[in-house]
C-alpha positions in Angstrom: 94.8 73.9 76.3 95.6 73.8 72.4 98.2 76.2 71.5 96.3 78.6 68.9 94.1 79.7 71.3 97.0 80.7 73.9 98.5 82.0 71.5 96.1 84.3 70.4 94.7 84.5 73.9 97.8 86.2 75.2 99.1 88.4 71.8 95.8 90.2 71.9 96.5 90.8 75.6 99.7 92.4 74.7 98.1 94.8 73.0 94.8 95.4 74.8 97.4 96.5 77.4 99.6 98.7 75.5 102.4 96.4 75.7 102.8 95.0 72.4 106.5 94.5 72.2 108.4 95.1 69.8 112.4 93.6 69.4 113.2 91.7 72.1 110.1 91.6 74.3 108.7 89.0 75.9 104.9 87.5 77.0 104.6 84.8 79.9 101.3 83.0 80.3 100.1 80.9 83.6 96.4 79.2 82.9 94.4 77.2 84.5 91.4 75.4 83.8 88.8 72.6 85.1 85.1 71.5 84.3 82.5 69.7 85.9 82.9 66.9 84.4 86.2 66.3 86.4 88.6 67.5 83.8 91.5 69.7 84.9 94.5 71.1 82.8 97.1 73.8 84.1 99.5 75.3 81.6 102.8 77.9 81.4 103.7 79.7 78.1 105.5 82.1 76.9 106.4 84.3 73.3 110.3 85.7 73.7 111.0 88.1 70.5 114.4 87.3 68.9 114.1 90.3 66.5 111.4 93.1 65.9 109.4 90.4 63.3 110.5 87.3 64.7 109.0 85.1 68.0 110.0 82.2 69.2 107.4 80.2 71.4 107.0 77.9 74.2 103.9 75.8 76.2 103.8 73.0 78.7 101.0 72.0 80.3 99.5 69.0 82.5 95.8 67.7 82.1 93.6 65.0 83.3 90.2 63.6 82.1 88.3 61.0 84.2 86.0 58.4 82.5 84.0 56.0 84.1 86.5 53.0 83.3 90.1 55.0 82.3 91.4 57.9 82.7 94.1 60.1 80.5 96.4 61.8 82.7 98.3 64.0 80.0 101.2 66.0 79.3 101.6 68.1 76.4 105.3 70.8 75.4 105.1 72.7 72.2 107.6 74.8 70.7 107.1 77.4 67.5 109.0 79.7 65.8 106.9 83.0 63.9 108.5 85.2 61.4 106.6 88.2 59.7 107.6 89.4 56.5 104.9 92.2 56.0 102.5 91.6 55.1 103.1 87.6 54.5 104.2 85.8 57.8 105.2 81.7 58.6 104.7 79.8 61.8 106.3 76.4 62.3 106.2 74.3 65.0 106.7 71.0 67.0 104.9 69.7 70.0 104.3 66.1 72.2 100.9 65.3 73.7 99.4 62.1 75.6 99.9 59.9 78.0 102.4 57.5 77.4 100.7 54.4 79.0 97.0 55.3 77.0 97.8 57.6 73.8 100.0 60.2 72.7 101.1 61.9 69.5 104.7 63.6 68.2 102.5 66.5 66.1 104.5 68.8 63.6 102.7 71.9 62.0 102.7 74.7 59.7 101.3 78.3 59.0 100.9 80.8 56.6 99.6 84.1 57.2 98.7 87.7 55.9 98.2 90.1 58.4 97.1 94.2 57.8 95.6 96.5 60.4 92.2 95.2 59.9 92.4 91.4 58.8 94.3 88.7 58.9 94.0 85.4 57.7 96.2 81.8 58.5 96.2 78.5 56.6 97.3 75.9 58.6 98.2 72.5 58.2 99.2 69.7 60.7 100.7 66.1 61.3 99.8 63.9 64.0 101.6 60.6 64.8 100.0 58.7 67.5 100.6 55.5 69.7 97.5 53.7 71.1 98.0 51.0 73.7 95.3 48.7 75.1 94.7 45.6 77.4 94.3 42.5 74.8 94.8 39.9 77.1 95.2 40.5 81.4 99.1 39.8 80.7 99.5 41.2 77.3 99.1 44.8 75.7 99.4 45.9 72.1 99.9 49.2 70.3 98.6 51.0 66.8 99.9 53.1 65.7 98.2 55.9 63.2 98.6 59.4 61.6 96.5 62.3 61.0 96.8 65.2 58.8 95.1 68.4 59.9 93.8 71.1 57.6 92.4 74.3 58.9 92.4 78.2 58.6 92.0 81.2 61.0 90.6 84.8 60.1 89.8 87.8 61.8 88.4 91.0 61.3 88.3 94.4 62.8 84.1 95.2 62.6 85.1 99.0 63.9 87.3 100.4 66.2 86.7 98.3 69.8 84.6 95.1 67.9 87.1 92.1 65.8 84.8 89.1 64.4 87.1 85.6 64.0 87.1 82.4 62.5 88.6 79.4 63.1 88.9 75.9 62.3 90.7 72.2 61.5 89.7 69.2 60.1 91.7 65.6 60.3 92.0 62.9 57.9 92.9 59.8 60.0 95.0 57.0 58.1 93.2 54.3 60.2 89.0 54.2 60.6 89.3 54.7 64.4 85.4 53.0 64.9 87.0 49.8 64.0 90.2 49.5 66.4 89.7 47.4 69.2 89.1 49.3 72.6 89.1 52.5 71.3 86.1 53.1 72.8 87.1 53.3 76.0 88.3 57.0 75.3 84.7 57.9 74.3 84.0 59.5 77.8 86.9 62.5 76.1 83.9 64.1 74.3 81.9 65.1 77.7 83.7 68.6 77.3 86.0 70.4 74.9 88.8 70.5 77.7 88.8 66.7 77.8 88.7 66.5 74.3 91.9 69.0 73.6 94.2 67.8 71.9 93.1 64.6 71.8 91.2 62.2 68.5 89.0 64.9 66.8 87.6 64.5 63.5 87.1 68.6 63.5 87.1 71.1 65.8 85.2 74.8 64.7 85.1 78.4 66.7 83.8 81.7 65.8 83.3 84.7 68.1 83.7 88.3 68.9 86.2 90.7 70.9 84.8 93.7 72.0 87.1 96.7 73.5 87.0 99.0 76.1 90.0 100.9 76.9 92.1 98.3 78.9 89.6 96.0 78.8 88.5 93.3 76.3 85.2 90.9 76.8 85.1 88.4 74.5 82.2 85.4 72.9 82.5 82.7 71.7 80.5 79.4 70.1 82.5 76.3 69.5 81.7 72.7 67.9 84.4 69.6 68.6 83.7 66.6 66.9 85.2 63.0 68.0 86.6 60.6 65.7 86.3 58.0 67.6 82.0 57.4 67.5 81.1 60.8 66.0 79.9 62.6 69.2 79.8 66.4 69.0 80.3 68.9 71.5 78.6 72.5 71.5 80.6 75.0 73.7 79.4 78.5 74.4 82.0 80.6 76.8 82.1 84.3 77.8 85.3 85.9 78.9 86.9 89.2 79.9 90.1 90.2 80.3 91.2 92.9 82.3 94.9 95.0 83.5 96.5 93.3 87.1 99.2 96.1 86.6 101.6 98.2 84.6 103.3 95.4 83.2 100.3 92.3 83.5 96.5 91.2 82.5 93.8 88.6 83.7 91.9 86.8 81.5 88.7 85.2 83.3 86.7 82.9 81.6 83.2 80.9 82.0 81.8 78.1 79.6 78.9 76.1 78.7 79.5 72.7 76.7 76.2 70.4 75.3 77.7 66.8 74.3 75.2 64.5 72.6 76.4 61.3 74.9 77.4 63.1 78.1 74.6 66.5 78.9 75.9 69.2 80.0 79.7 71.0 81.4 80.8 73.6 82.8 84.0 75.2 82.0 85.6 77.6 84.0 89.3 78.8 83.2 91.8 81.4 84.3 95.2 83.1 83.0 97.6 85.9 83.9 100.1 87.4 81.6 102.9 89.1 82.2 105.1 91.3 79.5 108.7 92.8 79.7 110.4 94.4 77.1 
């Protein structure tokens, strides 16, 4: 699972619950995930405060993605570091992602942000460095390697007291045309679902959708697109989820989605994540 959406996934369950932290809190996140397309990903994360306006951040998670020929059996550590100056803020941050013997990336990133009490708004931007290694020969293998540079932006807005509208997105500029390398398209069974497709060659990736309140409570929509780069197939993802108190001191966060790709029908998505917060 991409880190902006844990990330946001388990700040706004801080403080849905009444626990956002301030100084030297922390937030711990356990997630899992799988579709019916036979993709399954588990994840562990976590937000530690070092200071009342500055987080530091950390994710690893484990996914796999079955295709009809290969598979991608993938790893994926991030770490960030968030300061907020009020109302200006800056998120940096590192991560690794792939499968060593298939693809994988060394991805670097940045944010800027404004924040108030009813809006906020994020421009990000983000470097990708991948290795992709193929069969040429039945004794011989060869790599490419390529970069991409991701740009993208993230805003939300309160609509009222219990409703917050958002919008997010990220586009990539690839230095190689990835149509024209050789076997690449034996990773086109990644677009059957957004899951498989996480993290992996997009061209751009788009959500928008809707929190809505109730005390504790939060139930959330959401429409997604996810675009390959690898032949252009696009991925359509509805999901509905609602998060809910497990005690004092932690929240679930069920979840149940609906992806449409052009080359592979239909998925579904189910996924599932418990917080826990200390202070």
């Amino acid at each position: 699972m991409p880190l902006y959406k844990l990330c946001t996934a388990f700040l706004l369950a801080a403080l849905l619950s009444g626990s956002a932290i301030a100084g030297e809190g922390y937030i711990i996140g356990l997630g899992a995930e799988g579709d019916s397309s036979d993709s399954l990903a588990y994840s562990i994360f976590g937000d530690f405060g070092l200071t009342e306006n500055t987080w530091f951040s950390v994710t690893a998670a484990k996914a796999e993605a079955e295709g009809a020929f290969s598979e991608l059996n993938t790893i994926y550590g991030d770490f960030g570091l968030d300061h907020y100056f009020d109302p200006i803020g800056i998120r940096i941050g590192a991560a690794y992602w792939g499968d060593d013997d298939i693809l994988d990336s060394v991805d670097v990133r940045g944010s800027l942000y404004m924040r108030t009490k009813s809006v906020s708004f994020a421009a990000d931007y983000e470097r990708r460095n991948f290795d992709f290694l193929f069969q040429l020969l039945p004794d011989q293998r060869r790599q490419v390697e390529f970069e991409a540079d991701g740009y993208g932006m993230n805003f939300r807005v309160a609509a009222g007291k219990r409703v917050s509208l958002y919008v997010r997105g990220m586009s990539y500029d690839y230095s190689v045309d990835l149509t024209r390398l050789q076997n690449i398209s034996d990773l086109a069974f990644l677009s059957a679902s957004r899951l498989s497709l996480a993290n992996s060659l997009l061209d751009h990736r788009a959500d928008a959708g809707m929190d809505i309140k109730f005390g504790l409570k939060m139930l959330s929509l959401e429409y997604g697109n996810r675009q390959t780069a690898i032949d252009g197939d696009s991925v359509d993802s509805f999901s509905l989820g609602f998060l809910f108190p497990a005690s004092d001191a932690s929240d679930i966060e069920l979840r149940v989605g609906y992806d449409d790709s052009e080359n592979f029908g239909n998925t579904t998505i189910f996924s599932f994540f418990w917080f826990f917060y200390g202070g």
